[in-house]
C-alpha positions as YAML, in Angstrom:
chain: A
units: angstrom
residues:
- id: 1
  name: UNK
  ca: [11.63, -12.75, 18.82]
- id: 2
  name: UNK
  ca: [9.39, -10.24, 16.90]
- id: 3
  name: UNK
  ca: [5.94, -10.72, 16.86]
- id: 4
  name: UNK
  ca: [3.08, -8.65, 14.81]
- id: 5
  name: UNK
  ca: [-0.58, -8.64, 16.76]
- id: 6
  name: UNK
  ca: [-3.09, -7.73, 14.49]
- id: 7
  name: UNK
  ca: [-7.38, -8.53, 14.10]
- id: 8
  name: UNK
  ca: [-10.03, -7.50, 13.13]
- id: 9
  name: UNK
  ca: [-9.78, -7.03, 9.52]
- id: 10
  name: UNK
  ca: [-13.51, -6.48, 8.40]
- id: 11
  name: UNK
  ca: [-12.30, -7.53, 4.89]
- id: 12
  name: UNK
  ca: [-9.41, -4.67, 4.61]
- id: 13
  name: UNK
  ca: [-5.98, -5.05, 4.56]
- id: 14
  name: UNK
  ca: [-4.48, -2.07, 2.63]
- id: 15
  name: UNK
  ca: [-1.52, -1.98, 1.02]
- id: 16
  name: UNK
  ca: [0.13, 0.38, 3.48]
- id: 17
  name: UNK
  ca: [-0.75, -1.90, 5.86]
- id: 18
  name: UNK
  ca: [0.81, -5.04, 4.38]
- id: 19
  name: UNK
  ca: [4.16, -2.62, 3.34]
- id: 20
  name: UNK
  ca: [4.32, -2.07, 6.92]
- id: 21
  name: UNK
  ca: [4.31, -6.08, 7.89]
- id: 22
  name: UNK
  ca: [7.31, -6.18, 5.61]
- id: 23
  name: UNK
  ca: [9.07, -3.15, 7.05]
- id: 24
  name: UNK
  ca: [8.84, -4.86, 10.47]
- id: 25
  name: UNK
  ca: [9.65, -8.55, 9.48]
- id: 26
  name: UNK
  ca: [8.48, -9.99, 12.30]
- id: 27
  name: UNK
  ca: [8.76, -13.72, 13.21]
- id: 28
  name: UNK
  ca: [5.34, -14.88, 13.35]
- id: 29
  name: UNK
  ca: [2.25, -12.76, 12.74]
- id: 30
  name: UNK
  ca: [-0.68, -13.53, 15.40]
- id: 31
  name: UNK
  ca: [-4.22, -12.21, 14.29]
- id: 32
  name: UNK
  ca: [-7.42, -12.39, 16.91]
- id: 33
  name: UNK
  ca: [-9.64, -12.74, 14.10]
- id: 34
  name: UNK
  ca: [-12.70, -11.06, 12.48]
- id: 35
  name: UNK
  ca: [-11.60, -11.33, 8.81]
- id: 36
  name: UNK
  ca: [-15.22, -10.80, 7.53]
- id: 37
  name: UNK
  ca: [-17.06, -7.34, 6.98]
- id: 38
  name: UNK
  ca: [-19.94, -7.50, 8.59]
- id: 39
  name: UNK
  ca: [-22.16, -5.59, 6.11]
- id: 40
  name: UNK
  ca: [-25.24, -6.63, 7.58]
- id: 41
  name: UNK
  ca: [-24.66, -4.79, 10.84]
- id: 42
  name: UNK
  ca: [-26.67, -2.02, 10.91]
- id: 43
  name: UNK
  ca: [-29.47, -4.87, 9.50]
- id: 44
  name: UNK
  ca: [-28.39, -7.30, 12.29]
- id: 45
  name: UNK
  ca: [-28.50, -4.21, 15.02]
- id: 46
  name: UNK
  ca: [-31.80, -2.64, 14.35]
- id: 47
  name: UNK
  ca: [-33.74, -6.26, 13.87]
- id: 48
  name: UNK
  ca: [-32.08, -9.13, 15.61]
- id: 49
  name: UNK
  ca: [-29.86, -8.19, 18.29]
- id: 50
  name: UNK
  ca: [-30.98, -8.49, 21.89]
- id: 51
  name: UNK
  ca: [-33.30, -11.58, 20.23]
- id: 52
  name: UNK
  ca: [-33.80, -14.92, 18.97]
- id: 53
  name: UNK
  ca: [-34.70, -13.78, 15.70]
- id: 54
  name: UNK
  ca: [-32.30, -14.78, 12.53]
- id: 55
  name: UNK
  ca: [-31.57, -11.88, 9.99]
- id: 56
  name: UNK
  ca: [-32.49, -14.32, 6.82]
- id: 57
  name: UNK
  ca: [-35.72, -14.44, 8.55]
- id: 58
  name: UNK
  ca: [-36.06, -10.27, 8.01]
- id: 59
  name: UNK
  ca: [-34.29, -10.12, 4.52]
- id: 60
  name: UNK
  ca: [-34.79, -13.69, 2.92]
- id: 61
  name: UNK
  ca: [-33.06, -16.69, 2.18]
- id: 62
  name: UNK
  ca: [-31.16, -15.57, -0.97]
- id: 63
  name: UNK
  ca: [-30.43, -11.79, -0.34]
- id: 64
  name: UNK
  ca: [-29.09, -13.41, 3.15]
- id: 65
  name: UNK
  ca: [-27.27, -15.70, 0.91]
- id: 66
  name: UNK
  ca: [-25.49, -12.96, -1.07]
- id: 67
  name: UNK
  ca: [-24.47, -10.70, 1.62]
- id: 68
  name: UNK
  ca: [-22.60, -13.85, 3.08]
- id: 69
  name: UNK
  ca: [-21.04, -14.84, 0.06]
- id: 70
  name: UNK
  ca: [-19.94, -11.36, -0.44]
- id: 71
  name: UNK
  ca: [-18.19, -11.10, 3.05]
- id: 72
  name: UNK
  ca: [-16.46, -14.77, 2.71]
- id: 73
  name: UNK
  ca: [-15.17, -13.80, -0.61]
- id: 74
  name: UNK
  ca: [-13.69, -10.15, 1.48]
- id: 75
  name: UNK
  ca: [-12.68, -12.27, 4.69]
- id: 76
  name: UNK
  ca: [-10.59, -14.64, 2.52]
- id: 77
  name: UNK
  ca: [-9.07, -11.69, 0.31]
- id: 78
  name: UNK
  ca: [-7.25, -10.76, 3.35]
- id: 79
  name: UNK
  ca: [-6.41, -14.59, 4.02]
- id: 80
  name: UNK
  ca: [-4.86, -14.02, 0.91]
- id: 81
  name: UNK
  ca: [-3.05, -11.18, 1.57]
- id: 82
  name: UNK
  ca: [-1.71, -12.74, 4.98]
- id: 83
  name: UNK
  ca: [-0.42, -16.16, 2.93]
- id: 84
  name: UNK
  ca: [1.14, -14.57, 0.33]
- id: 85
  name: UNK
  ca: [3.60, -12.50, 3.19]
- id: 86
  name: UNK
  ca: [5.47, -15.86, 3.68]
- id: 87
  name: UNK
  ca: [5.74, -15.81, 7.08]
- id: 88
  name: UNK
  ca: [3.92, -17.79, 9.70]
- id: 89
  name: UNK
  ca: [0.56, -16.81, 10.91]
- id: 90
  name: UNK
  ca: [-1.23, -17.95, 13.84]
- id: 91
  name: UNK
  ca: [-5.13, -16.94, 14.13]
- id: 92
  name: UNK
  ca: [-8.16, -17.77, 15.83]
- id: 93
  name: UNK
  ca: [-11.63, -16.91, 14.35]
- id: 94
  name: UNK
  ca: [-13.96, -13.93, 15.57]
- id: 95
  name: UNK
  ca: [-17.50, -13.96, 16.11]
- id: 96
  name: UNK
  ca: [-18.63, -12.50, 12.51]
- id: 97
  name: UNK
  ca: [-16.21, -15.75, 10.79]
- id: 98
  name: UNK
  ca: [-19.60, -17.37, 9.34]
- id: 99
  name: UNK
  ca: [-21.07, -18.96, 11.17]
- id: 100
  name: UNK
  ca: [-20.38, -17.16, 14.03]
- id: 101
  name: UNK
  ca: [-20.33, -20.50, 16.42]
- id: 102
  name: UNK
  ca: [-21.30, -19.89, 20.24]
- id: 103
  name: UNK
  ca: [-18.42, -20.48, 22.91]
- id: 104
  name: UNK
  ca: [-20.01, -18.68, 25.80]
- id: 105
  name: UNK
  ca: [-23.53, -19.86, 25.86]
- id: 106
  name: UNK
  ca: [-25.69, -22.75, 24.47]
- id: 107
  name: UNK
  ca: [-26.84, -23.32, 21.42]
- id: 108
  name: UNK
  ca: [-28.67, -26.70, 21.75]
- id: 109
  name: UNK
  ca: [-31.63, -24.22, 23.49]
- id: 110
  name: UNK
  ca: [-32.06, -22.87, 20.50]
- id: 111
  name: UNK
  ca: [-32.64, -26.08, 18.89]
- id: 112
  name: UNK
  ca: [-36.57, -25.79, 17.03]
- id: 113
  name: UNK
  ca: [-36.26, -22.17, 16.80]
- id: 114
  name: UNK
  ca: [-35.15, -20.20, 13.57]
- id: 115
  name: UNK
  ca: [-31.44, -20.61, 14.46]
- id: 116
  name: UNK
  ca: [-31.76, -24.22, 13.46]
- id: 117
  name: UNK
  ca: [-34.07, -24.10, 11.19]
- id: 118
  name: UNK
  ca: [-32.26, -23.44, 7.84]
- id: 119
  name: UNK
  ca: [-28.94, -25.34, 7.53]
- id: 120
  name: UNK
  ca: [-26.87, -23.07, 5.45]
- id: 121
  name: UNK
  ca: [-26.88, -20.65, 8.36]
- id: 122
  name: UNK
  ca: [-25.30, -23.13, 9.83]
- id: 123
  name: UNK
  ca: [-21.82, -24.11, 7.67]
- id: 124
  name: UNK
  ca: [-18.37, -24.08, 8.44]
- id: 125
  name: UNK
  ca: [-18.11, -22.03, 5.14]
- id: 126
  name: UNK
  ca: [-15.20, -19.11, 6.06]
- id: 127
  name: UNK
  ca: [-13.30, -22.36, 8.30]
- id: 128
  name: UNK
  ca: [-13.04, -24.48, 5.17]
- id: 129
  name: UNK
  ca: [-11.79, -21.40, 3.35]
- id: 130
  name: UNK
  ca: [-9.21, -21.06, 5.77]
- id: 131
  name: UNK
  ca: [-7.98, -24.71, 5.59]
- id: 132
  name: UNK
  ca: [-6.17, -23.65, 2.11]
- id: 133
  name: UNK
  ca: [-3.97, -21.42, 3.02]
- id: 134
  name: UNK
  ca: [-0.45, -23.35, 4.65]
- id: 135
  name: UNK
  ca: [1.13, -20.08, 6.01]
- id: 136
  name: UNK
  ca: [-1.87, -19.73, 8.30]
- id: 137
  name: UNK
  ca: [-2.87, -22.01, 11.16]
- id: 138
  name: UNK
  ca: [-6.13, -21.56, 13.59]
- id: 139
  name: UNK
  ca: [-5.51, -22.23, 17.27]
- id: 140
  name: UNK
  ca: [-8.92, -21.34, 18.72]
- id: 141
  name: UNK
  ca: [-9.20, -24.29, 21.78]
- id: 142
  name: UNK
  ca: [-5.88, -25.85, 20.30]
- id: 143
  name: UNK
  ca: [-2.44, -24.32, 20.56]
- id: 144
  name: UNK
  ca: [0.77, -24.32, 18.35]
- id: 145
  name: UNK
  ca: [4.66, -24.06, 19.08]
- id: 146
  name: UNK
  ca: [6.56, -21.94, 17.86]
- id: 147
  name: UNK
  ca: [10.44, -21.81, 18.77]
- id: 148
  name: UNK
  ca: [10.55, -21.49, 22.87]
- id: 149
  name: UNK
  ca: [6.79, -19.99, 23.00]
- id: 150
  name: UNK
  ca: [3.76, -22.15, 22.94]
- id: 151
  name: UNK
  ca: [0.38, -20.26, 21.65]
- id: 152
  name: UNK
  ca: [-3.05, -21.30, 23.18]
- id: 153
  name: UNK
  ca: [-5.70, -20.23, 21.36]
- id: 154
  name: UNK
  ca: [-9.64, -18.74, 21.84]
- id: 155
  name: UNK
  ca: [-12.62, -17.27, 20.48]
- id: 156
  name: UNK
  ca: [-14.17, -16.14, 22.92]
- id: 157
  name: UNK
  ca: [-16.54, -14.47, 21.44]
- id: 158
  name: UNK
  ca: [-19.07, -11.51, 21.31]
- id: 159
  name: UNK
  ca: [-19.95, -10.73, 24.60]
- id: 160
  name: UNK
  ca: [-19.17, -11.56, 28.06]
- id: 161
  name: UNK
  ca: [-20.93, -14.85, 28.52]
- id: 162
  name: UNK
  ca: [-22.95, -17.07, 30.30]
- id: 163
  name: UNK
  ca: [-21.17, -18.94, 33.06]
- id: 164
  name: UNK
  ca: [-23.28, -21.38, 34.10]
- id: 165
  name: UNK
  ca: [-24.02, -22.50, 30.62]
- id: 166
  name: UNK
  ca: [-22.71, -26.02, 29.43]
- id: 167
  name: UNK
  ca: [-20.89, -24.28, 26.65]
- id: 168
  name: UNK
  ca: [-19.16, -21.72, 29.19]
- id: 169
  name: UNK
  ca: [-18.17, -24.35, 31.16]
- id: 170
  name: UNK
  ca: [-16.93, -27.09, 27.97]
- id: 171
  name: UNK
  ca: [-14.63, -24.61, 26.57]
- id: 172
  name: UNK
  ca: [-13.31, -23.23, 29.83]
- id: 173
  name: UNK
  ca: [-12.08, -26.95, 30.61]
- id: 174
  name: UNK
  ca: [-10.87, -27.07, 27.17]
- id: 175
  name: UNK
  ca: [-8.84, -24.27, 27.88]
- id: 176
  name: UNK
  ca: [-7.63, -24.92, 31.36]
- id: 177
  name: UNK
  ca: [-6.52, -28.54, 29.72]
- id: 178
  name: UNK
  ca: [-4.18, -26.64, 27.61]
- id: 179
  name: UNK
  ca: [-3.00, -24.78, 30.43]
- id: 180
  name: UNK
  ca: [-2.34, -27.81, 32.46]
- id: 181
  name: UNK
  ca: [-0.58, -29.54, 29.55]
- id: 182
  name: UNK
  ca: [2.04, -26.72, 29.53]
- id: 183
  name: UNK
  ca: [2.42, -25.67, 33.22]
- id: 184
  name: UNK
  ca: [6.19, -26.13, 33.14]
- id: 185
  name: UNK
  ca: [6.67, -23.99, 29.76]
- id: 186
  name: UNK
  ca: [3.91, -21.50, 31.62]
- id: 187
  name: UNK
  ca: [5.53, -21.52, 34.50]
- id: 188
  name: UNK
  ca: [8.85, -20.56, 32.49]
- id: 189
  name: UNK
  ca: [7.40, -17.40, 31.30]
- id: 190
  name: UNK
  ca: [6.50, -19.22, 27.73]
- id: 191
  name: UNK
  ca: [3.00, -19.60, 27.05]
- id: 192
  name: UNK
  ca: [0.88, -17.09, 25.37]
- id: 193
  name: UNK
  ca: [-2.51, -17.20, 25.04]
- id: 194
  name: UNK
  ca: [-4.54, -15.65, 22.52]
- id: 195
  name: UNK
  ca: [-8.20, -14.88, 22.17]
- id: 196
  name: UNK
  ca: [-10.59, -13.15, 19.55]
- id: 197
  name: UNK
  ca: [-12.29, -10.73, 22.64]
- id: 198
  name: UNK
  ca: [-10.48, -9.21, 25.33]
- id: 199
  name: UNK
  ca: [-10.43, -9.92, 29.27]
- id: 200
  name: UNK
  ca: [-13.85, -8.96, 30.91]
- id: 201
  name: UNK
  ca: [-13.59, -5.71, 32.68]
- id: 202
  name: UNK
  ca: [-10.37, -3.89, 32.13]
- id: 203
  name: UNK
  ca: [-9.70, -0.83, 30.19]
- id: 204
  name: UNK
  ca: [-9.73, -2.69, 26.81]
- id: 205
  name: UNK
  ca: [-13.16, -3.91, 26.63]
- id: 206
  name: UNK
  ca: [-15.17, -0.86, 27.42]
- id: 207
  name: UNK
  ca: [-17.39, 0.25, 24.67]
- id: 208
  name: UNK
  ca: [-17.62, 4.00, 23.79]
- id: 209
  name: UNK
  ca: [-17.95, 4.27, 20.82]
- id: 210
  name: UNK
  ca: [-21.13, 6.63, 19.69]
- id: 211
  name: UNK
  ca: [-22.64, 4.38, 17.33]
- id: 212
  name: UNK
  ca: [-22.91, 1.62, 19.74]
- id: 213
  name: UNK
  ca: [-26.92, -0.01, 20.79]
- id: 214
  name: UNK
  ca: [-27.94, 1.66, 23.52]
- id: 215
  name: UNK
  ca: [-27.83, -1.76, 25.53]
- id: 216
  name: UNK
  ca: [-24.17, -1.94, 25.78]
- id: 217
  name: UNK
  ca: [-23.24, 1.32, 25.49]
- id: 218
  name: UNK
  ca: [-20.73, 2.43, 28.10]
- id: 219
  name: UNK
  ca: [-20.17, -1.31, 29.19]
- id: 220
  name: UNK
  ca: [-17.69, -3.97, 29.81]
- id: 221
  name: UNK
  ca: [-18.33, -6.49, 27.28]
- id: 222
  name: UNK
  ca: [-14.92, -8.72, 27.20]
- id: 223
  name: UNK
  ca: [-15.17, -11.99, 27.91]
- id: 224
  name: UNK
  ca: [-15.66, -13.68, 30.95]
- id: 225
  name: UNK
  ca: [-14.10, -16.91, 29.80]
- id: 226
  name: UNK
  ca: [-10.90, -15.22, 28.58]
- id: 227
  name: UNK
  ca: [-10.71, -12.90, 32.13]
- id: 228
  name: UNK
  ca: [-11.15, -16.81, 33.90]
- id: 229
  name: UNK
  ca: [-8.07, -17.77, 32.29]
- id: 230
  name: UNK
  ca: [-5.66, -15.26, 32.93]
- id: 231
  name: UNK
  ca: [-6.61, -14.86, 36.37]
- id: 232
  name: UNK
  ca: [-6.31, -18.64, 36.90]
- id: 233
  name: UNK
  ca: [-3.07, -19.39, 34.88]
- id: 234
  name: UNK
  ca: [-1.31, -15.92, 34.46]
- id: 235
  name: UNK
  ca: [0.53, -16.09, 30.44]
- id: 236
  name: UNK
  ca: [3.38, -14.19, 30.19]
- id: 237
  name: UNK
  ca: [1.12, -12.19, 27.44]
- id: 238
  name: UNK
  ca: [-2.11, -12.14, 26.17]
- id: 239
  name: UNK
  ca: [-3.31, -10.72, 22.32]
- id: 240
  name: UNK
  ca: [-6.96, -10.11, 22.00]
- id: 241
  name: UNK
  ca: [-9.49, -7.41, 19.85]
- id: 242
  name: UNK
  ca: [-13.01, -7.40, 19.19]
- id: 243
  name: UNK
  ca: [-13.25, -3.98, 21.28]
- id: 244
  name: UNK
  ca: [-11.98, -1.65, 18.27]
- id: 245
  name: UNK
  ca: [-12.10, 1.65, 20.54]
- id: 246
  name: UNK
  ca: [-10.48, 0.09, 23.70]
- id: 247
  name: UNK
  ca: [-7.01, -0.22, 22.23]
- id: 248
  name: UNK
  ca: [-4.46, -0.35, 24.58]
- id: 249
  name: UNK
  ca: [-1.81, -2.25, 27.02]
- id: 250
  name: UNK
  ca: [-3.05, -3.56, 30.95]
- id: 251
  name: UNK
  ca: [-0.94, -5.83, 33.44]
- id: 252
  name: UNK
  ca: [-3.70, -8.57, 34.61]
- id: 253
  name: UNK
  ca: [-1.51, -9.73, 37.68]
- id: 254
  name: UNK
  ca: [1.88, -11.16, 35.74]
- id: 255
  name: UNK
  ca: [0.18, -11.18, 32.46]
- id: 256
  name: UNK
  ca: [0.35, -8.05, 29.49]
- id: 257
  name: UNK
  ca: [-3.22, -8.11, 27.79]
- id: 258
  name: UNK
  ca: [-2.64, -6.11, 24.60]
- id: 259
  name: UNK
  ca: [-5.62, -4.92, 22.26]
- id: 260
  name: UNK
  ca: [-4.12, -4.02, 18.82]
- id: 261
  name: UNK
  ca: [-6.76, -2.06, 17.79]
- id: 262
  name: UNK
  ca: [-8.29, -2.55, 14.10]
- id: 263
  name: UNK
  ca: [-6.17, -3.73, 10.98]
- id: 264
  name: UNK
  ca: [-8.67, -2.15, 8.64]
- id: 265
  name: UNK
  ca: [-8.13, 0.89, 10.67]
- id: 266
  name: UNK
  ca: [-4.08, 0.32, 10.16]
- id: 267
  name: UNK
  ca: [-3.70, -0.55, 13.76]
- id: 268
  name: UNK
  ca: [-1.50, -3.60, 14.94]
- id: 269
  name: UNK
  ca: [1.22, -4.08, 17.90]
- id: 270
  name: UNK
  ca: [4.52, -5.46, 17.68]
- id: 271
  name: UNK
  ca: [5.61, -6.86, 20.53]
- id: 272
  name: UNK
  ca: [9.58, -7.99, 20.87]
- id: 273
  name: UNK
  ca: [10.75, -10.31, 23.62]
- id: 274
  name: UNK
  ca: [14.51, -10.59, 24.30]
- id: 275
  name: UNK
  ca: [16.60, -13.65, 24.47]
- id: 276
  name: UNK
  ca: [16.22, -13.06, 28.40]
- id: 277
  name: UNK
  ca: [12.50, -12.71, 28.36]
- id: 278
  name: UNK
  ca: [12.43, -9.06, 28.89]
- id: 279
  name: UNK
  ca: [8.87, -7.60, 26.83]
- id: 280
  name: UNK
  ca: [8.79, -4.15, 24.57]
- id: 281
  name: UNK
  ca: [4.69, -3.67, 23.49]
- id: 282
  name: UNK
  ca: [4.20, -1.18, 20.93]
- id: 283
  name: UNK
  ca: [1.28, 0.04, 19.57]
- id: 284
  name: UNK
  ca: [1.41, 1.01, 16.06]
- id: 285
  name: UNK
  ca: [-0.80, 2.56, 13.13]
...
């Protein structure tokens, strides 16, 4: 089987890009997620992050309202692109797929504070987007078979996580659920498990790039509840992104963690798995 990793899209996917897909014809595509560009980050950076504080509370309802708008229409421009290939695509969602829902820590805390306070902040906008395209299936907290290989899916999110929170702990049953409901096919070498962030403190989660806040600069900042996982449960391979400079390839125990890099920066995997299990990972760009 052939399969094509690829994430973080930012609303690009070239044309080189989807030339290449067709060049490699693989089997089943698998994206982590991020389809949205995220052109209120250097807003979101220098005002919000690190607080409680919402950016439509900084900008205003309606210019907030039009920089959204113009990143679903981008994000599902490359759901587009991805349907129209014909060939079946996994995905889960990233943490800038509006609204960027919290898997890691709890949200009910913020209940009375500006995070709750407008309800359009709040819709499933880019997820009912998604719903219309039948060559594309999300598997974040569900899973999906596909041949011999089921997928079990995550988001994960944006940052490490809190462990003790009841969100942390909800999903990470979730998860471990899934695990248990496949623990022959696992324990076959079959189940893959798929995440929008990386494993917490390997070499593909470590953030250097130079533009990055000075309060995670230099840091692991995978994700905890991803890292729990594969430590626990050990998937014959695991495709994650979120981390665009940590690209790369680790061995977690019995488990290949691959980062693909950036699709709007023409970086993807392909990863081929003989009819006797043996694994070839290759980065590509």
């Amino acid at each position: 089987m052939k399969i094509l990793v690829l994430g973080d899209f930012h609303g690009k996917l070239s044309n080189v890009v989807i030339t290449n897909i067709r060049k490699v014809s693989p089997d089943i595509i698998i994206s982590t997620g991020d389809y949205l560009p995220f052109h209120y980050r250097k807003l979101w950076f220098e005002h919000c992050f690190g607080t409680d504080l919402q950016l439509w509370e900084v900008i205003g309802k309606e210019e907030y309202k039009k920089i959204i708008i113009k990143d679903l229409d981008l994000g599902e421009k490359a759901l587009k692109q991805l349907n129209s290939l014909n060939i079946p695509v996994l995905t889960v969602l990233g943490n800038v797929d509006h609204p960027s829902a919290d898997d890691v820590a709890d949200e009910e805390k913020l209940k009375g504070k500006a995070y709750w306070a407008w309800e359009y902040s709040r819709e499933s906008q880019f997820e009912d987007r998604l719903k219309k395209y039948k060559n594309i299936e999300r598997i974040d907290y569900s899973y999906s078979l596909f041949q011999d290989l089921v997928f079990v899916g995550a988001r994960g999110h944006s940052f490490p996580g809190r462990v003790k929170s009841k969100a942390f702990r909800k999903y990470k049953k979730i998860l471990e659920n899934l695990f248990k409901k496949f623990k022959k096919e696992n324990k076959n070498r079959k189940v893959i498990f798929v995440s929008h962030n990386v494993p917490y403190n390997t070499k593909l989660d470590l953030i250097t790039s130079k533009s990055a806040d000075k309060l995670v600069a230099k840091q692991h900042y995978g994700s905890k509840l991803v890292r729990k996982i594969i430590n626990r449960f050990q998937p014959v391979l695991n495709f994650g992104g979120h981390i665009h400079e940590s690209r790369g390839i680790q061995r977690l125990g019995k488990t290949i963690s691959v980062n693909p890099g950036a699709i709007h920066e023409r970086k993807y995997a392909v990863v081929n798995i003989s009819d006797k299990g043996k694994i070839n990972v290759k980065l590509k760009s």
